[in-house]
N, C-alpha and C positions, 0 to 999 in steps of 0.2 A: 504444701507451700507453693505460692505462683512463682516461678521463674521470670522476674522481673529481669534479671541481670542479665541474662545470656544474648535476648533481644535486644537491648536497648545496648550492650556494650558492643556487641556486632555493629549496631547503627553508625554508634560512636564513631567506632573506628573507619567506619567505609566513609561518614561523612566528612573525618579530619583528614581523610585522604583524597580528599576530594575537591574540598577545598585549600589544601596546602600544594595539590598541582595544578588547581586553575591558570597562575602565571603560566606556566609552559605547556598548556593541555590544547592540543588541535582545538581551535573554536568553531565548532561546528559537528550536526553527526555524523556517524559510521557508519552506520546501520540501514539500508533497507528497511519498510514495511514488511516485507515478506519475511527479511528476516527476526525481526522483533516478532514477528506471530511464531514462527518457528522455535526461538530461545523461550518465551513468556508464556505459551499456548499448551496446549495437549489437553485434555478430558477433562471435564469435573473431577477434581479430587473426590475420592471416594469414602475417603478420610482422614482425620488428622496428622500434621504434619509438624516436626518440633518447630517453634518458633521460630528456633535462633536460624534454623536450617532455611526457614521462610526467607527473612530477610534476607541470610545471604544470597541467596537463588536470585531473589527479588532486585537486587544491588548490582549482582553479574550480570542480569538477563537485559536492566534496562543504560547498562552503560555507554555503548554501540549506539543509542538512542538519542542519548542526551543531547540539547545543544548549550553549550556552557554559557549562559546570558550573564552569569555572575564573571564572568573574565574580565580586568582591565580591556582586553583588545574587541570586545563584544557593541557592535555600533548598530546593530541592528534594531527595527521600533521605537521605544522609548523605554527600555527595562532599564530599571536601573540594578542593583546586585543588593546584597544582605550585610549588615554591618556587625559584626562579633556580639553588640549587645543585643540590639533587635533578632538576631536569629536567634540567640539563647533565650531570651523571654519570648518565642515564639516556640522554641522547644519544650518550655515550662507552660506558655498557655495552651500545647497537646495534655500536656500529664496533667494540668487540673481541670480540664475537660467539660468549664464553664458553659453552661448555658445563659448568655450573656442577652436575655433577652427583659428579664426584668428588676429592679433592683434584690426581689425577695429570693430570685433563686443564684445570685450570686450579688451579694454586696460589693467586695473587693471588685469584682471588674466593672459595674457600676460607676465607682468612685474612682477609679483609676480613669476610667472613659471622661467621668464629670471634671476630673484634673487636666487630663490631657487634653478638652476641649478648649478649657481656660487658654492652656499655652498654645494652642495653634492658633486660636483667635488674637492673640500676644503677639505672635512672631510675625502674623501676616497683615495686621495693623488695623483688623477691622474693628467694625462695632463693636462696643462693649454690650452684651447681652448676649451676640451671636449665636444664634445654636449649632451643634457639631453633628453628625450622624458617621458613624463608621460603617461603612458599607463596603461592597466588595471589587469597586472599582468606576473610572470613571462614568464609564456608563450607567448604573446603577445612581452614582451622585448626578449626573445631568437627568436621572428620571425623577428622582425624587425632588431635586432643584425645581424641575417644571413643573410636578404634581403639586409644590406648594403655591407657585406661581401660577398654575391653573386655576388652586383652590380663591385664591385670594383676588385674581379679577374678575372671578363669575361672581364671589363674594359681594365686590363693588359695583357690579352691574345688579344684585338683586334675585343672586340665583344659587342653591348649597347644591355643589355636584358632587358630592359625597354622599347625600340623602336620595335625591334625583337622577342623576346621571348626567348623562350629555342630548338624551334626545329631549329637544327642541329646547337646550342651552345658548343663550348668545355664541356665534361664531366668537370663536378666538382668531387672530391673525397673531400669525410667529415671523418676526421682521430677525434676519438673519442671514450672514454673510454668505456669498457666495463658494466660497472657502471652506465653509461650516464643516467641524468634524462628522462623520457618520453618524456617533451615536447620538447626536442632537435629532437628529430623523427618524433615529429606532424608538428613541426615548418618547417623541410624539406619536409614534405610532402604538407602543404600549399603552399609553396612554388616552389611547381612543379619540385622538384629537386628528390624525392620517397629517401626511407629507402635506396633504396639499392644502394645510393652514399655512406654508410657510412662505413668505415673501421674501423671494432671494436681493440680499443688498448687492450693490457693485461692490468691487474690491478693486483696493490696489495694484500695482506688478509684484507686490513680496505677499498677497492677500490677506491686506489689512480692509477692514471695513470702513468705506468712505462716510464721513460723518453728511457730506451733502445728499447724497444717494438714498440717506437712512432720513434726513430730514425730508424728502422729497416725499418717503412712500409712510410717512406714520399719520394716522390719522386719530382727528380727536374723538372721535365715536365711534365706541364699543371697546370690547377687551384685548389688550395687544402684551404680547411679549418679547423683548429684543432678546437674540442672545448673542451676547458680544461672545471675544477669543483670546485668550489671553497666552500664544503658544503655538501657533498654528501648527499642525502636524508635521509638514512638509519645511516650509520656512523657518519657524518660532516665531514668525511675525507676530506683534500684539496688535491689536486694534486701540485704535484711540481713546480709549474709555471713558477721561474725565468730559469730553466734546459727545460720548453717545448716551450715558449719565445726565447731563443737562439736558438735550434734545429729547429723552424720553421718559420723564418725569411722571408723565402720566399713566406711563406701563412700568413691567414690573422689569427689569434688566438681570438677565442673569449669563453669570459668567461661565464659561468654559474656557478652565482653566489646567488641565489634566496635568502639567508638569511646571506651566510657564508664572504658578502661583507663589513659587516659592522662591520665584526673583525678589519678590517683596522682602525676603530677611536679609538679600543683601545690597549692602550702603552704597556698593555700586552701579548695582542693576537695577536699584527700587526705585530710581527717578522712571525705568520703563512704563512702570505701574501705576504709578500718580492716579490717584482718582479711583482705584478698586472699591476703597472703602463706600464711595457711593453705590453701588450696587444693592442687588437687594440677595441674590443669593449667589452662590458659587461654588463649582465641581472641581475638585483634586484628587490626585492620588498622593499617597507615600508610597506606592511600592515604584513609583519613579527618583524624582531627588532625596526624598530623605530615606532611600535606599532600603527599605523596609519590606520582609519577604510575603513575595504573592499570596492571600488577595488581601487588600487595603486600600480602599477608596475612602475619600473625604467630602462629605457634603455638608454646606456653609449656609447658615439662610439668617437676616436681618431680621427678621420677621417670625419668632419664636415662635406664635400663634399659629400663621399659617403653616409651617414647618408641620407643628403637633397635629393640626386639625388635617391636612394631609395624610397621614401616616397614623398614628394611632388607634386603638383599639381598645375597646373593654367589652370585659366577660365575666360572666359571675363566678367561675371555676378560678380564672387568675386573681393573684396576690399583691393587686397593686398598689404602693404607696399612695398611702395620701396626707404622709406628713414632709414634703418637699421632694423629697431622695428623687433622684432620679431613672426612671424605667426607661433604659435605650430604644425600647419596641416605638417609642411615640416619636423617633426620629429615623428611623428604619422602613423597608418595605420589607425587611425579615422580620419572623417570629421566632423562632428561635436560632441562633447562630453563637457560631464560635466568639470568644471573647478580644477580637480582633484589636482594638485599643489598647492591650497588650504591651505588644511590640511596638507600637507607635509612642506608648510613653517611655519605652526603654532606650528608643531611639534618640528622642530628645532628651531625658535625662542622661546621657551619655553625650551628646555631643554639644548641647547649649546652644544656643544661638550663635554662638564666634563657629560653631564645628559646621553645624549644616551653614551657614555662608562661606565656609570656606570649599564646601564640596561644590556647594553652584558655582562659586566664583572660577574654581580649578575647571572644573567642565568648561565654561565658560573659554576659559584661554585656553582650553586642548581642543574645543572645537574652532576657536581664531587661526588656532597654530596648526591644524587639521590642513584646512582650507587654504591658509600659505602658502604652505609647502607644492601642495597640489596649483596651484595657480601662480608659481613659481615656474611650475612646469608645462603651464601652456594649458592647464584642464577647466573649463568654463564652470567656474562659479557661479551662481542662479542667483543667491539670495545676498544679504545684508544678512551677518552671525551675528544676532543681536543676543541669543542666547547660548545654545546646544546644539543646534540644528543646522549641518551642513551639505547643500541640496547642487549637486554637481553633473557635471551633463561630459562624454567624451567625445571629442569630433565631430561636435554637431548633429548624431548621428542616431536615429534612434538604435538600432541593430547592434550597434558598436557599444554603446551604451549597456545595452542588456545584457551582453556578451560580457561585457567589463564585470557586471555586479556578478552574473550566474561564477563566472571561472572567478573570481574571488573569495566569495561562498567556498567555491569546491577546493578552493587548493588549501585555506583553515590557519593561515595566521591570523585572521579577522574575519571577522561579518559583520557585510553593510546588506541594507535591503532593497529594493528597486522601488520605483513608485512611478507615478505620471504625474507632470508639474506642466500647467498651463499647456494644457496636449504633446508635449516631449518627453521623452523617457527619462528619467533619471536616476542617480545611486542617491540615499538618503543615508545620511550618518548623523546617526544621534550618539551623544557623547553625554552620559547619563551615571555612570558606572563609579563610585566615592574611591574606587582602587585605579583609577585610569590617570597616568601620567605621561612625561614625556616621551621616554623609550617606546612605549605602547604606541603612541601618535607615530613617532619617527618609525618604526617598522612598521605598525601598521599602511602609512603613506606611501613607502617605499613598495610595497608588495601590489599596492595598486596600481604604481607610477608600471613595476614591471610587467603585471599582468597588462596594459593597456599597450607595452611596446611589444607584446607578443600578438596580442590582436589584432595590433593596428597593420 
């Protein structure tokens, strides 16, 4: 008989303990690199080792390690943390260990992916048709967003770069803010298309994309791609969207939208977004706002065909439907992978539409009330909190600055991250986390207000 129990109730327990001390848990780690090789490290096992004893080892060795992104006080990036349902049907899509790549070798997570595409395409108000792909994160969704966006203007110039390639394809131009997130440049370069297709747009002072700047440089011949920003890293600026939707009609507009998408479900924030649904595809995550644990990415495309003909594949050894059902491989750049859809419908069947609005909404006014407080007290504010994202600068100073974010990090009531905003240093506080509330804000702020009177 397999000893199921011994491992997985060890888990159990390390993991309810772990998450029932996040509230009071130093946010941030303990541990050295030296010393994580030192606790985790030592020889090739030579031989078997009891499970349960695995795990434990495993659980002690990387705890010094960890940094608690799942903590209300966690402001660091853009993570957001795990929600009781979504981490449990992420724990149950470990144990049925789907290979979620075609409808024949897993029906249920198929059908579960085909359900919960419906409803994101629902929540976020787009086309009805839309096709979904679950993939492993925004990057991933801005490749494949482009790869269908690739396929579909060499298409209408008279050219199949999926049969062909790219040598001696129509140049593509990538009209694109100046602001643009990184992986919009990885994603072209996977793509065999290189950086330097890309037309930098001007931007704003919060870096939104100027819709005259974009009119200026779009041209009506040959194949062009905009990608707007719905979220900016730094700010949460969004770009104008329904003004760069009109102006480039004749290209394909795709959004990068990594967290700033799911403003759209709330009745507050979704006048920000006006005009999304124009678009033709768009990159999200859930393991940001709708708190859903790592990796989950979400790619959107208007354009089903293009989507499929980008990505898809057949083989005479695979079992693909051909009576409707759905095979996720033809919206993926994975072949086979974990059955990630999962947790994303557990997450929306658990909290509806009223619940994930009220988690943007709450972020929302903890990163206003963030901001206050701190500017309250003399600390220069950078941006307009249109969203999540509060982009703060100390004494003018870059040094002081740095100094602020590094001893904040170290001293472990919170973690904010550093970054450089229009050539100045800056602390970034994204406020992302569905367990982040007021206490959290108020100590959190406070501990920076003090760390800054000790630097200063």
């Amino acid at each position: 008989m397999v000893d199921w129990e011994g491992p997985l109730s060890e888990a159990y327990e390390r993991a309810t303990a772990y998450l029932k001390g996040l509230p009071e848990r130093r946010v941030g780690p303990r541990a050295s690199s030296k010393e994580l090789h030192e606790t985790l490290g030592g020889p090739l096992p030579s031989g078997p080792t009891d499970p349960r004893e695995v795990v434990a080892r495993l659980a002690e060795g990387v705890e010094d390690g960890l940094l608690p992104s799942g903590s209300g006080r966690f402001f660091g990036f853009v993570f957001g943390g795990a929600t009781p349902a979504a981490l449990a049907a992420d724990w149950l899509t470990t144990t049925w260990d789907q290979n979620a790549g075609l409808y024949a070798a897993s029906p249920a997570a198929a059908v579960v992916e085909d359900i919960t595409a419906g409803w994101l395409v629902e929540l976020f108000g787009l086309p009805r048709g839309t096709s979904v792909g679950f993939v492993t994160g925004a990057q991933m969704a801005n490749f494949t967003g482009l790869a269908a966006a690739r396929h579909e203007v060499l298409r209408r110039a008279g050219w199949d770069v999926e049969r062909d390639g790219l040598i001696g394809a129509p140049p593509i131009r990538v009209l694109a803010g100046a602001e643009r997130h990184d992986t919009i440049d990885r994603a072209l370069r996977f793509l065999g298309l290189g950086t330097s297709c890309i037309v930098p747009i001007a931007v704003d002072d919060q870096g939104r994309m100027r819709p005259d700047a974009l009119a200026e440089a779009l041209d009506d011949d040959g194949p062009q791609i905009v990608c707007a920003q719905v979220g900016n890293v730094n700010t949460g600026a969004i770009d104008p969207i329904t003004e760069i939707c009109e102006l480039a009609q004749q290209a394909w507009v795709h959004v990068d939208a990594a967290f700033g998408l799911w403003a759209a479900v709330s009745s507050q924030l979704s006048p920000l977004v006006d005009g999304i649904e124009l678009a033709d595809s768009w990159a999200t995550d859930a393991h940001k706002w709708l708190n859903v644990p790592y990796d989950s990415g979400l790619v959107l495309c208007a354009h089903p065909e293009a989507h499929r003909a980008a990505m898809s594949i057949r083989a005479a050894y695979l079992i693909q439907d051909e009576n409707g059902e759905r095979d996720p491989l033809d919206f993926n750049p994975e072949f086979s992978r974990r059955a990630r859809g999962i947790p994303v419908y557990a997450a929306i069947r658990a909290l509806g539409r009223t619940g994930i609005a009220e988690i943007v909404d709450r972020c929302h006014a903890m990163a206003q009330r963030f901001a206050g407080i701190l500017a309250a007290n003399d600390v220069q504010v950078l941006n307009d909190v249109v969203l999540n994202q509060v982009l703060v600068r100390f004494g003018d100073d870059d040094a002081v600055t740095r100094r602020v974010v590094a001893e904040v990090q170290d001293e472990g009531t919170c973690w904010m991250s550093g970054t450089t905003w229009q050539g100045r240093a800056a602390m970034r506080i994204s406020v992302s986390n569905w367990t982040t509330g007021p206490a959290d804000i108020d100590r959190s702020a406070e501990t920076v207000l003090a760390v800054l009177r000790k630097v200063s």
